[in-house]
N, C-alpha and C positions, 0 to 999 in steps of 0.2 A: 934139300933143306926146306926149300917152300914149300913139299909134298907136306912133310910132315909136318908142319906149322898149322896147313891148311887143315889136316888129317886132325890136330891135336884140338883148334877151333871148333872146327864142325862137332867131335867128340863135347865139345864142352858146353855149346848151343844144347845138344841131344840130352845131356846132366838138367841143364835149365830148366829142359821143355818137359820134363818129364817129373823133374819136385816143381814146374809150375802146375803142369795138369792132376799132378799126387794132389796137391793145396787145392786147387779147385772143387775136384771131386771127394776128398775129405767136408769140406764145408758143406755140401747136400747133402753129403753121409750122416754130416752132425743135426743140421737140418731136419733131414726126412728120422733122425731117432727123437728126436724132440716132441717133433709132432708129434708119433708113434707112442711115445710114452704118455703123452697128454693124455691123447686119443685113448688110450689104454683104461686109462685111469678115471677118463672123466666118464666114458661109455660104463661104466660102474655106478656112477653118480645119476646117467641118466636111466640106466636101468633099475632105479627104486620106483617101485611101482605109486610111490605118492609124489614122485616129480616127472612131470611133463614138461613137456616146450612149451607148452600154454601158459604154466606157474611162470617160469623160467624169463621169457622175456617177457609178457604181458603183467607181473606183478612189480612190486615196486616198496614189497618190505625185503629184507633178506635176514630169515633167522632159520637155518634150515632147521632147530631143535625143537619146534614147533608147527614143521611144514611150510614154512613159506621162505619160497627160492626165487624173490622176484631180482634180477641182476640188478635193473636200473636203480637201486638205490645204490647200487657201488659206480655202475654206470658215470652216474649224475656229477658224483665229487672227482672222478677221473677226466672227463669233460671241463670240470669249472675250472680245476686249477690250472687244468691242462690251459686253456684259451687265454686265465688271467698271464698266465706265464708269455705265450707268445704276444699278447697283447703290452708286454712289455720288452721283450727282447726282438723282438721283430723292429719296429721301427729304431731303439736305441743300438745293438747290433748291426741294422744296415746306414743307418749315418754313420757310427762309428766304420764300418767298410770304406764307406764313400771318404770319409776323411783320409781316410791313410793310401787307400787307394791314387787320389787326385790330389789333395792336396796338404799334407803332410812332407815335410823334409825329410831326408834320410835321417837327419840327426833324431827329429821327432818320433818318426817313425821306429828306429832303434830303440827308442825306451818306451813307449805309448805301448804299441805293439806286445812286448813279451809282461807289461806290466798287468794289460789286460787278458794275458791269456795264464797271468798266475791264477786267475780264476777260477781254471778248469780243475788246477792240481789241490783244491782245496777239497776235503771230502767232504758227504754229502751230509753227515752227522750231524756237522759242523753248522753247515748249510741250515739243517731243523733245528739247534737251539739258539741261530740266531734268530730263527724266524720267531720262534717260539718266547727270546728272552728279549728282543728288542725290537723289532718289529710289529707283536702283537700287542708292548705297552704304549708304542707310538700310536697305533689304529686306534686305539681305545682312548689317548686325549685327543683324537679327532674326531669319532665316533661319538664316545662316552661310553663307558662299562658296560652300562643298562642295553645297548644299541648292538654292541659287539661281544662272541664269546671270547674268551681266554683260548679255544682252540678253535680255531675257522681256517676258511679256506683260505680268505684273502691272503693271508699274511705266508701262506704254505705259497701261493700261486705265486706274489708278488718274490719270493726268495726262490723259490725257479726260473723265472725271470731271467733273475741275475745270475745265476750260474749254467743256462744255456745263451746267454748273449756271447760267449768267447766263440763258443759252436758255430750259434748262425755268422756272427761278426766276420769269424776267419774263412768261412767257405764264402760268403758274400763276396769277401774281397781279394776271393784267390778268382772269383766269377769276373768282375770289373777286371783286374790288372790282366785277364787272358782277353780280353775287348782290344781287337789291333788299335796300334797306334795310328793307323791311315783316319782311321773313323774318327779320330779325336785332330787330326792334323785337318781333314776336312772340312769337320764344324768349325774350327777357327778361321779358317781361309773363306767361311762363307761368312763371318763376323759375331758368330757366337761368343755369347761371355764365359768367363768360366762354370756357371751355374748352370747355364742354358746345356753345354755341352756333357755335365757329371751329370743331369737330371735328364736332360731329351736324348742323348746318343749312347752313351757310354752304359747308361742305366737299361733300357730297354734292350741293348745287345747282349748283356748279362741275365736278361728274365731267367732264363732256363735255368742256372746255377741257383739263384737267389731262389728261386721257386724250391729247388732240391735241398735247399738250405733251410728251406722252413719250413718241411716234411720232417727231414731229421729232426730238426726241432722240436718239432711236435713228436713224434717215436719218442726222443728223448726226456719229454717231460711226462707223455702218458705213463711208462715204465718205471720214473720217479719212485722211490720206494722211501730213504730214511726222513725224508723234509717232508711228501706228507704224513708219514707216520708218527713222527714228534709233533707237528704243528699241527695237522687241520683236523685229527682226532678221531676215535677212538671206540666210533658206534658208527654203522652202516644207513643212512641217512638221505631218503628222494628230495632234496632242497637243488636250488641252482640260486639261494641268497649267499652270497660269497661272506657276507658276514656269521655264519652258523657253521657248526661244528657239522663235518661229515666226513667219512671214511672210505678211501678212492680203492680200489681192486687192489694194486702194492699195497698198502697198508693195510687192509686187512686179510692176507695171505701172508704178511709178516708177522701179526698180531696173534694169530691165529696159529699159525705153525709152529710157533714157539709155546705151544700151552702141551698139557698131556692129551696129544690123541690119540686113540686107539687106532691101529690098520684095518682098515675098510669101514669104517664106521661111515655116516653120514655126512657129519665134520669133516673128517677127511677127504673124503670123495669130492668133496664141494668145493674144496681148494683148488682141484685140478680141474672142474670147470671152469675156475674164475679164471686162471693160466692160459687154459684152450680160447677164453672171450678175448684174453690180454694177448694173446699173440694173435689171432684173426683181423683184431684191432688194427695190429702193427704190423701185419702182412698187408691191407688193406691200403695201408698209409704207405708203405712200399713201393705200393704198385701203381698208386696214385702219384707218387713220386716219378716214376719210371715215365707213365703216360706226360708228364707237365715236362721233362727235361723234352723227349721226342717231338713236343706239341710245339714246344717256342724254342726250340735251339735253334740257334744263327750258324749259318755254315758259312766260314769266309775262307777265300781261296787265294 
């Protein structure tokens, strides 16, 4: 009877091992067709004999109906809102961590917690006509009209922000709560405060997490598609003034693809460059990721 128990187990590990290794190797499969089709498509775009690598990244209008294929104006708006974004969920994100992490109650924690991660489940529509119908009349009595456009980037970056704060928030403080509790019993027993201990121990043992937390992050709002495409507008544009209207790589590959293109045209081929830059981007940020977790992770025993 224990033959076969043992016999039925082992069989059932081998089940596992093998739709866990299917699941793995499907993901590269998915992976390496992605690229391929990029690759495919964009190697079309680069073989017009009026676009070079020179145009390409050295320019800085992008109209390719007239010749000029400079990326950095899409570049530029993918960058700005990108940074305004973490430049707001990065620190409110990781106190909100620190809070529920240290010192939150279970009761607090129980509702704080799933309130802030309604966040995630709101779509991203939703996201750009908020940015779009209240956030960019707010800008403008602080600014004044004259100062700020009706579609900018501020107001797209500031409403990413807020809907990748659940992102970083929740991986920050899954980073803290896996920080042994020796290290936290320690600091008190040398006479550390509560502050001393969530900011100088608990914090710096968590780098690696919080670091890969705001990689993600960033992946996540470079990719951004329906917020900047309602809000920060609607022409390809080399500015880094966050108060001006400019158009980040999503949104103009949304904008764009929904018009009538012909196949293989110039238009078309140029979309699947901008894709081939948008994911180098975020392979890039990946791996940048990968190096920060192996550089600062704490190994405790």
């Amino acid at each position: 009877m224990n033959f076969d128990l043992k016999k039925k187990t082992r069989v059932g590990e081998s089940v596992i091992q093998a739709l866990l290794f299917f699941a793995g190797i499907l993901s590269v499969f998915i992976t390496l067709a992605i690229v391929y089709e990029l690759g495919k498509e964009a190697l079309l775009f680069f073989n017009n004999p009026d676009v070079t690598l020179a145009k390409f990244f050295g320019g800085t209008i992008w109209q390719p109906g007239i010749g000029a294929y400079g990326i950095w104006a899409l570049v530029s708006a993918t960058l700005t809102t990108s940074f305004i974004a973490i430049c707001i969920s990065l620190p409110l994100g990781l106190a909100a961590a620190v809070y529920l992490s240290e010192y939150a109650s279970l009761r607090a924690r129980s509702i704080l917690k799933p309130a802030l991660e309604i966040l995630a489940g709101i779509p991203t529509v939703v996201y750009g006509y908020f940015a779009l119908l209240f956030v960019t009349p707010v800008l403008q009595n602080i600014f004044g009209n004259e100062n700020i456009q009706v579609y900018n980037m501020l107001s797209a970056g500031l409403v990413m922000g807020i809907m990748i704060l659940p992102l970083i928030s929740s991986m920050s403080e899954d980073a803290l709560s896996a920080a042994p509790r020796a290290l936290r019993e320690a600091a008190y027993a040398l006479g550390a405060t509560k502050v001393e201990t969530s900011l100088q121990v608990v914090l710096p043992a968590a780098l690696s997490g919080i670091g890969a937390a705001l990689i993600v992050g960033i992946s996540r709002a470079v990719g951004e598609t329906m917020i900047v495409a309602v809000a920060s507008g609607a022409g390809p544009n080399f500015t880094f003034n966050p108060l001006q209207a400019a158009e980040t790589m999503t949104g103009h590959i949304a904008r764009i693809s929904g018009g009538d293109l012909s196949y293989n045209s110039i238009d078309y081929t140029s979309l699947f460059s901008i894709a081939l830059m948008l994911f180098l981007v975020t392979l890039a940020l990946n791996l940048i990721s990968q190096w920060v977790v192996n550089r600062f992770r704490e190994r405790y025993e």
